[in-house]
C-alpha positions as CSV (number, residue, x, y, z in Angstrom):
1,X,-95.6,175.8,-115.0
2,X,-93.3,173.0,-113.3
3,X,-94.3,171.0,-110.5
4,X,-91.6,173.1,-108.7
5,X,-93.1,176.1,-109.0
6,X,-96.9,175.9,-110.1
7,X,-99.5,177.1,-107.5
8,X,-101.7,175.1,-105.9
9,X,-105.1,176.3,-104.6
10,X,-106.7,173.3,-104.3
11,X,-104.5,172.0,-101.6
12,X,-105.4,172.0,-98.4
13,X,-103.2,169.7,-95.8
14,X,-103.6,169.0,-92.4
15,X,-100.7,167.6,-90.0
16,X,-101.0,165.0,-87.1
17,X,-97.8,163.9,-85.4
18,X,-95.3,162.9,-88.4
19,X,-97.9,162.4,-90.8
20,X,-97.5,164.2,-93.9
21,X,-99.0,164.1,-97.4
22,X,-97.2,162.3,-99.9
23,X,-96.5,162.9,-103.8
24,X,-97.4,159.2,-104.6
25,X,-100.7,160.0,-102.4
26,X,-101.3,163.2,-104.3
27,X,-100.4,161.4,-107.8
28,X,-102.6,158.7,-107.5
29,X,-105.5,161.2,-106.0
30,X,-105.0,163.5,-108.9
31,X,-104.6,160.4,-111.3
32,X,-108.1,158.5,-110.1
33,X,-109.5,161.7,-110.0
34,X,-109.1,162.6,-114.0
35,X,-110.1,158.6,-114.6
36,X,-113.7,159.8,-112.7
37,X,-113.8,162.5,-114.8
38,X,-113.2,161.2,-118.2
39,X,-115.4,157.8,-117.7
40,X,-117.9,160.3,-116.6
41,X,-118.2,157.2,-113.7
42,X,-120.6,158.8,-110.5
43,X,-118.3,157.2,-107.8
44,X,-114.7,156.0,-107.2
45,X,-113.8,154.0,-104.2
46,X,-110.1,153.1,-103.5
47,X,-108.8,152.2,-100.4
48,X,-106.0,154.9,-100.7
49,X,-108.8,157.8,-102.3
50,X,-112.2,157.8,-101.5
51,X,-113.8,159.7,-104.4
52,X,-117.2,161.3,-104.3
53,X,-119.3,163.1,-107.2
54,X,-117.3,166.3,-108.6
55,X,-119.7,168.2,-109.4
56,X,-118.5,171.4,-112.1
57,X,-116.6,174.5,-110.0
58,X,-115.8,172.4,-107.2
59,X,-112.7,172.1,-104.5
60,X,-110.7,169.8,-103.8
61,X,-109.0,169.2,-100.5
62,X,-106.9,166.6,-98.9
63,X,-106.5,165.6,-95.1
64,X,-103.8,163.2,-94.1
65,X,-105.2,162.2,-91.0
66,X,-107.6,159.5,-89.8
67,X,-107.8,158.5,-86.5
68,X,-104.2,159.0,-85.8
69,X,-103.1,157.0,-89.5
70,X,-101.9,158.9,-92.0
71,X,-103.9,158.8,-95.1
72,X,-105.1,160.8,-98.2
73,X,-108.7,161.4,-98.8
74,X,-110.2,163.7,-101.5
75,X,-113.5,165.5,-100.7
76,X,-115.3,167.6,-102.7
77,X,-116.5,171.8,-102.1
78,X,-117.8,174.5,-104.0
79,X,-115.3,176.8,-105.5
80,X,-116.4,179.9,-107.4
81,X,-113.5,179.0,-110.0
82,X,-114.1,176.1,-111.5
83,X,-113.2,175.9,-114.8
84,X,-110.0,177.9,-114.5
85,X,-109.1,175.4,-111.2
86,X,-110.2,172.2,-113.0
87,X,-108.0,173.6,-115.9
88,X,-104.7,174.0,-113.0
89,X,-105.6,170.9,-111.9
90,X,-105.3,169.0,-115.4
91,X,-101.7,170.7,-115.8
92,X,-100.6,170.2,-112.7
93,X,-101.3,166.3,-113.3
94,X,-100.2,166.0,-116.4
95,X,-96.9,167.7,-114.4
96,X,-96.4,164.9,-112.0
97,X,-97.2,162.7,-114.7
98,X,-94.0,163.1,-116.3
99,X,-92.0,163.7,-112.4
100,X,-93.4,160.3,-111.6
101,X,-92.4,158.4,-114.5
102,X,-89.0,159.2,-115.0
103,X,-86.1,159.6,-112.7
104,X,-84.0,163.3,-113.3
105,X,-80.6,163.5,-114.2
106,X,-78.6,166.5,-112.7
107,X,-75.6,167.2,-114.9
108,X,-73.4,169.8,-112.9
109,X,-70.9,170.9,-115.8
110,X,-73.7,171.0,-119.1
111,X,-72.0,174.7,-119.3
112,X,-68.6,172.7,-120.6
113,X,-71.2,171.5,-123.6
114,X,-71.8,174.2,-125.4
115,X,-74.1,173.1,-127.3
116,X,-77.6,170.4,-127.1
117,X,-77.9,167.2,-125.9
118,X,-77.6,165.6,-129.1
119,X,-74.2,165.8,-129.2
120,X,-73.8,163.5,-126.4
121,X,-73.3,160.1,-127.0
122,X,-75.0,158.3,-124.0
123,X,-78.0,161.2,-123.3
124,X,-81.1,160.6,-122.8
125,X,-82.9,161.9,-125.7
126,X,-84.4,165.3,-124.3
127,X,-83.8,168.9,-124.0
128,X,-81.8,170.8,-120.9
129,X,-83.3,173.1,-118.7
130,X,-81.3,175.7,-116.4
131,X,-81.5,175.5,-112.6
132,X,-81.9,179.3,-112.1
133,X,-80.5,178.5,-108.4
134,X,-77.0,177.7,-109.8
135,X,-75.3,178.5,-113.4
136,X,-73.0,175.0,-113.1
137,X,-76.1,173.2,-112.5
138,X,-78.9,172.1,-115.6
139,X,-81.8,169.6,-115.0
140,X,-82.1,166.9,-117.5
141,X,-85.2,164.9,-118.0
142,X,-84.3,161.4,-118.5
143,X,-87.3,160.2,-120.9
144,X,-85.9,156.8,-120.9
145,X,-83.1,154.7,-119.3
146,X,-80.6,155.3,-122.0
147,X,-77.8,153.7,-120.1
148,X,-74.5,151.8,-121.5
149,X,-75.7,148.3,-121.3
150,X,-72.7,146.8,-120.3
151,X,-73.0,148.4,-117.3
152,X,-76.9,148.9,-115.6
153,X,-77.7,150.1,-113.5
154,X,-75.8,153.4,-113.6
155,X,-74.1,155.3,-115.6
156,X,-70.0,154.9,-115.5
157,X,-67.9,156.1,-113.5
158,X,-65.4,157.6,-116.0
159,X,-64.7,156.8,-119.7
160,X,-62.8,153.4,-118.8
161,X,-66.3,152.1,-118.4
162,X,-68.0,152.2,-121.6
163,X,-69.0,149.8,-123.6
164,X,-66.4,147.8,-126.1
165,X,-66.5,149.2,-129.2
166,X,-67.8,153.3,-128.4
167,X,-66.6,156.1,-130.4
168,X,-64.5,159.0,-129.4
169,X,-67.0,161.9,-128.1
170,X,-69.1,163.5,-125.2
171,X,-70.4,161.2,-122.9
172,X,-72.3,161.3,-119.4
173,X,-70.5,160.3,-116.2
174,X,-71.2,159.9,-112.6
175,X,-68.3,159.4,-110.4
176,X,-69.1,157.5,-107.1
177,X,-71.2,159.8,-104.6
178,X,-71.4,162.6,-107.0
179,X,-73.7,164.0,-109.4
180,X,-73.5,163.2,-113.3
181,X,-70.6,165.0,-115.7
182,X,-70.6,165.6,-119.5
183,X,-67.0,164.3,-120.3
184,X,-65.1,164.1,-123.5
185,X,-63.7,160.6,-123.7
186,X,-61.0,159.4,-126.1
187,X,-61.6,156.1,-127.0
188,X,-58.7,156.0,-129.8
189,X,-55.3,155.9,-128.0
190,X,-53.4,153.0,-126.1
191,X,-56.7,150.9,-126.3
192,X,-59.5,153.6,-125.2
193,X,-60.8,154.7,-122.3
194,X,-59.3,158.0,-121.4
195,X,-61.3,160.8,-119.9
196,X,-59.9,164.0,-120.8
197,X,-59.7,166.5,-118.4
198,X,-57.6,169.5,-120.4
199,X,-57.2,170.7,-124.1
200,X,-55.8,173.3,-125.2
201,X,-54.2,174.7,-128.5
202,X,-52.2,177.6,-129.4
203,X,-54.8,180.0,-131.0
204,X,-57.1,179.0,-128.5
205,X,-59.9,182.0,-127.9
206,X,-60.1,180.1,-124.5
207,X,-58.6,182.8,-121.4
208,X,-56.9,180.6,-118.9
209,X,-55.8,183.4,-116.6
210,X,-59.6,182.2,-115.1
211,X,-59.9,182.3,-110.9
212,X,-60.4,179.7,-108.3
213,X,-64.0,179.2,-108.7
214,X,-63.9,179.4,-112.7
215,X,-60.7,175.9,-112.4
216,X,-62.8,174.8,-110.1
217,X,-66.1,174.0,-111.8
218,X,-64.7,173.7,-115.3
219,X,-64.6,176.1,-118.3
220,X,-64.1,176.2,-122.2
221,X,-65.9,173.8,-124.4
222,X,-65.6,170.4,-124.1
223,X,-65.5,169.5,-127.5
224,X,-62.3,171.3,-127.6
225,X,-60.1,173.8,-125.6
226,X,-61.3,172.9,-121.9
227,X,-60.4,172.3,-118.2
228,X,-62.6,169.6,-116.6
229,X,-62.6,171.2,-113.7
230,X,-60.3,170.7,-110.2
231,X,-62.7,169.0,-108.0
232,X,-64.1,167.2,-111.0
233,X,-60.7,166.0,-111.8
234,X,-59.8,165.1,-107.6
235,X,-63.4,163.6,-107.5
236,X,-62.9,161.1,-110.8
237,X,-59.5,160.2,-109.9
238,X,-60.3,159.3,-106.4
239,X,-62.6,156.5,-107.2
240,X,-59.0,154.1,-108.2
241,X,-55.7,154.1,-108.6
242,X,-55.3,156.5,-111.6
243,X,-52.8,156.7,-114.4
244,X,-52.2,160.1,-116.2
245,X,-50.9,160.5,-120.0
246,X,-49.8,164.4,-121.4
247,X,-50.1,164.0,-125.4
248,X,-48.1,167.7,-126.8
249,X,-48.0,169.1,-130.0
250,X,-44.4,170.4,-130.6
251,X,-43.5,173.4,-133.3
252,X,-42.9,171.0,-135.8
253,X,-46.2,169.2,-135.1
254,X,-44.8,166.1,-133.6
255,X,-46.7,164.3,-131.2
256,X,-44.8,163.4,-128.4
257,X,-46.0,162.1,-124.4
258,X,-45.6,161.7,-120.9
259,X,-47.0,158.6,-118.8
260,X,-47.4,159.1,-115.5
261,X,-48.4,155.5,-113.8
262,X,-49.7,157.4,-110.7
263,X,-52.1,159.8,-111.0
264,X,-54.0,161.7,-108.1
265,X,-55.4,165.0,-106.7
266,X,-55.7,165.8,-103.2
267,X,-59.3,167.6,-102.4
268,X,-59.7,171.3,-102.2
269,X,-58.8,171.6,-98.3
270,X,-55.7,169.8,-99.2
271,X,-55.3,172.9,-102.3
272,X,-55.4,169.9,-105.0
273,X,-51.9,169.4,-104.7
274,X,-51.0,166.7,-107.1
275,X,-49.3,163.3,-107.1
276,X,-47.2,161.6,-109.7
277,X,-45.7,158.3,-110.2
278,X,-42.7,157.5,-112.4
279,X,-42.5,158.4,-115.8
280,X,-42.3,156.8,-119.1
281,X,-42.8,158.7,-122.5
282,X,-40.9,160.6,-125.5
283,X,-41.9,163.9,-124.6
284,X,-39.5,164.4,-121.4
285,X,-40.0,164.4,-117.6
286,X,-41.0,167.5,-117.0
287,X,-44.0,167.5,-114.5
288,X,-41.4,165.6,-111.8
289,X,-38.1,168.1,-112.3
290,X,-35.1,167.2,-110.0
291,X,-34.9,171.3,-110.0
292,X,-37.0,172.3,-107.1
293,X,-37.9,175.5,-108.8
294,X,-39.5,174.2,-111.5
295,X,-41.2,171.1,-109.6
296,X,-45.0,170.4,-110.8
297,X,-45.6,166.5,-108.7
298,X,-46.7,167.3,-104.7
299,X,-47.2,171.1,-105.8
300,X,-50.4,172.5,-104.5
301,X,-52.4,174.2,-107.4
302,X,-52.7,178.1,-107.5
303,X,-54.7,180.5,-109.8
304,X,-54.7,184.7,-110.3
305,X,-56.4,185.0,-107.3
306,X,-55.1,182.0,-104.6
307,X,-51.5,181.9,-104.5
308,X,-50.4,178.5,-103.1
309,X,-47.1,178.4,-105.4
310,X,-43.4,178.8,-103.2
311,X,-42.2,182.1,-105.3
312,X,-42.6,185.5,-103.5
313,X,-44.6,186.6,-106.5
314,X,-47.8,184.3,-107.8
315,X,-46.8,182.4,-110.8
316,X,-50.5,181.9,-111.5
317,X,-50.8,185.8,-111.8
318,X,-47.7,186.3,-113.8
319,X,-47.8,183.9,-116.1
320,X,-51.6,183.8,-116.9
321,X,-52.6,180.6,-115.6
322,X,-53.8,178.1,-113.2
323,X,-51.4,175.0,-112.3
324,X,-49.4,173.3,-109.9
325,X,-46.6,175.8,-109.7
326,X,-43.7,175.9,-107.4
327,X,-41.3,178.8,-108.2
328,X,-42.5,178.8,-111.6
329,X,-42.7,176.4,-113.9
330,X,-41.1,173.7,-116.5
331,X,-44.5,173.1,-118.3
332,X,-47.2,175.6,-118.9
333,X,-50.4,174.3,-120.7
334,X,-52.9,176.2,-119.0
335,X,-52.0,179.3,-121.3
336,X,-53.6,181.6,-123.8
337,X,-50.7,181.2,-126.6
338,X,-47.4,179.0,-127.1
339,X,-47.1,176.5,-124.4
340,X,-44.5,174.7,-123.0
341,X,-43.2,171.2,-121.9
342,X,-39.4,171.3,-120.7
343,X,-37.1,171.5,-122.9
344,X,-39.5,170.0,-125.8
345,X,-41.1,173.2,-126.3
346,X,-40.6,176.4,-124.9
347,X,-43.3,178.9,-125.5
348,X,-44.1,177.1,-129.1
349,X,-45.9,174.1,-128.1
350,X,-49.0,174.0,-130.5
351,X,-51.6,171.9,-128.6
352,X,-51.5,169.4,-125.4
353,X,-53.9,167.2,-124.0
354,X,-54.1,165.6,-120.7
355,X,-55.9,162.4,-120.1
356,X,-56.3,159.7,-117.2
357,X,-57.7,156.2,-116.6
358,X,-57.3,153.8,-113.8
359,X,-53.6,151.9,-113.6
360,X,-54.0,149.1,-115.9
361,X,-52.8,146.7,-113.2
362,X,-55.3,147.9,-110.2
C-alpha cells in the first residue's frame, strides 16, 4: 500500500467555494490522532484538529468547511469495522509519515543503470521503485539530503559541478528545468568534469540500429556501451556554452581525439541538428568534412525509422545507426562492430567515447 494508491474509507470531504482539504491538514489530523491513541489521553484540542474520544470501531471523517473558512476537523462515528479500519488507518499514517518527511527524487533515465542505487556515487541511500505509468521513469525515495556539498541546495547541473576531488563513476544530475539524470562522469581527463553522453566498443552486445524514441530517452548501460539520450544530451548542453571531446580507440589501440570548442544540440522540433566549433585534436577533423557528403556539424540527426539525412536512401537504416548523417557518413560510432573516424579508422575503430563540458572560458 502507497499513499498513491491505498484506499481510504475513512475519508469523507466536503467542498465550499475553493476550499479543499489538505495533506499537511490530514497529516497532522492523522498524526494527533495516533498521539491520542497511544497516551490513551481522553481529549485532544488543537486549533487546527479538534479531537474527541475514539471510542474502539469508530469513523473518522473530515469536513473543510466552517462558516465559509476552510478548515480540518476530525469527528468521531461508529463504524462496524474497527479494528481492520484502525489497522488502515495506522498504515496509511505511517505512509505519509515517510511522504512528509522527505522530498522525492524522479530519475527519468534509472533504466541506463542497470543495476542498484549503490553504484551511484551521490544517491541517496535507498532502493528504486518503478513508475508503472512510464518505463523511463523510476521514483526514488530521498531518505536524506545526500547532496554534493559544494553545491546546496541542488543537485548539479552536469558533471562540471561536482565537488573537487570526486572519482570517476555514476552520478545524479539535474539539468536546469528538468528532472534528475543518472550520468557517468569522467573525472580523469583534461582536469575532470566531463559528462559522457556515448560509449561504445567494438564487441559491444549493445544494438544501435535502435528508433527515434529508443536515441531519444537513452539506452545501453551506463557503466559502459550507452547513448545518453538526444533530448538529454540537447537539454544538458543548453544550460552553457558547451565544449565536446571524441576520445577513439584505433586498431592498434591508440588513443587518439577530437576537441570541438563549441558544442550544442538543437531541440527535437529543430530534429537535434548539431553544432560544432573549430577543431583541435590528433585524431582528425572528421565531424566538420569540407566534403558535403560526408558532413556531420549542422546535420540534423536521423535513426531506422526518421530519415532527416540529404541521401535518397536513409543512412540511419543502411548503415545501422542513429547519427547526424548527411549523405552518409565520415565517422560512424553509433554501430554494432568496427567503427569509424575518417581516415583514422575505417570500420576497425575499437572503442570511442564522447564527452562534453562547458567552454572553459564561458
Amino acid at each position: 500500500m502507497s499513499p498513491s494508491t491505498a484506499p481510504l474509507p475513512l475519508l469523507n470531504t466536503s467542498r465550499n467555494g475553493d476550499s479543499t482539504t489538505s495533506l499537511g491538514s490530514l497529516f497532522q489530523c492523522l498524526k494527533a490522532l495516533l498521539v491520542k491513541k497511544f497516551l490513551l489521553t481522553s481529549s485532544l484540542n488543537f486549533p487546527w484538529c479538534n479531537l474527541r474520544p475514539f471510542p474502539l470501531g469508530s469513523n473518522l471523517t473530515f469536513n473543510t468547511s466552517r462558516d465559509g473558512v476552510s478548515t480540518t476537523s476530525c469527528d468521531n462515528h461508529s463504524s462496524p469495522e474497527g479494528a481492520a479500519q484502525r489497522l488502515c488507518l495506522l498504515l496509511f499514517t505511517c505512509l505519509l509519515t515517510l511522504a512528509a518527511s522527505f522530498p522525492d527524487i524522479y530519475i527519468r533515465n534509472l533504466h541506463l543503470l542497470n543495476g542498484t542505487m549503490d553504484e551511484i556515487m551521490n544517491a541517496p541511500p535507498e532502493t528504486t521503485q518503478p513508475d508503472d505509468g512510464d518505463e523511463h521513469v523510476r521514483r526514488v525515495r530521498d531518505v536524506a539530503p545526500h547532496r554534493p556539498a559544494a553545491h546546496a541546495p541542488g543537485w548539479p547541473k552536469d558533471c562540471s559541478e561536482m565537488p573537487a576531488g570526486s572519482r570517476s563513476g555514476v552520478y545524479i544530475i539535474q539539468p536546469k528545468g528538468l528532472h534528475h539524470l543518472v550520468v557517468y562522469c569522467e573525472m580523469n581527463v583534461t582536469s575532470g568534469g566531463w559528462t559522457v553522453i556515448q560509449r561504445n566498443q567494438k564487441d559491444t552486445p549493445v544494438t544501435w540500429a535502435e528508433s527515434w524514441s529508443t536515441y531519444k530517452f537513452g539506452f545501453g548501460s551506463v557503466r559502459s556501451e550507452y547513448w545518453l539520450g538526444t533530448e538529454y544530451i540537447h537539454q544538458i548542453a543548453k544550460q552553457k556554452v558547451y565544449q565536446v571531446r571524441f576520445v577513439i580507440q584505433d586498431s592498434t589501440d591508440n588513443i587518439n581525439f577530437a576537441d570541438y570548442n563549441l558544442f550544442s544540440v538543437e531541440d527535437e522540433n529543430h530534429g537535434y541538428r548539431l553544432r560544432l566549433g573549430s577543431y583541435t585534436g590528433t585524431a582528425g577533423d572528421a565531424m566538420t568534412s569540407d566534403n558535403p557528403n560526408t558532413m556531420h556539424d549542422n546535420m540534423k540527426f536521423s535513426t531506422k525509422d526518421r530519415d532527416q539525412d540529404n541521401y535518397s536512401k536513409n543512412c540511419a537504416y543502411s548503415y545501422e545507426g542513429g547519427w547526424w548523417y548527411s549523405s552518409c557518413y565520415a565517422v560512424r560510432l553509433n554501430f554494432k562492430g568496427g567503427m569509424t573516424w575518417g581516415n583514422l579508422c575505417k570500420g576497425n575503430c575499437k572503442s570511442s567515447l564522447i564527452l562534453i563540458k562547458p567552454a572553459s572560458y564561458c
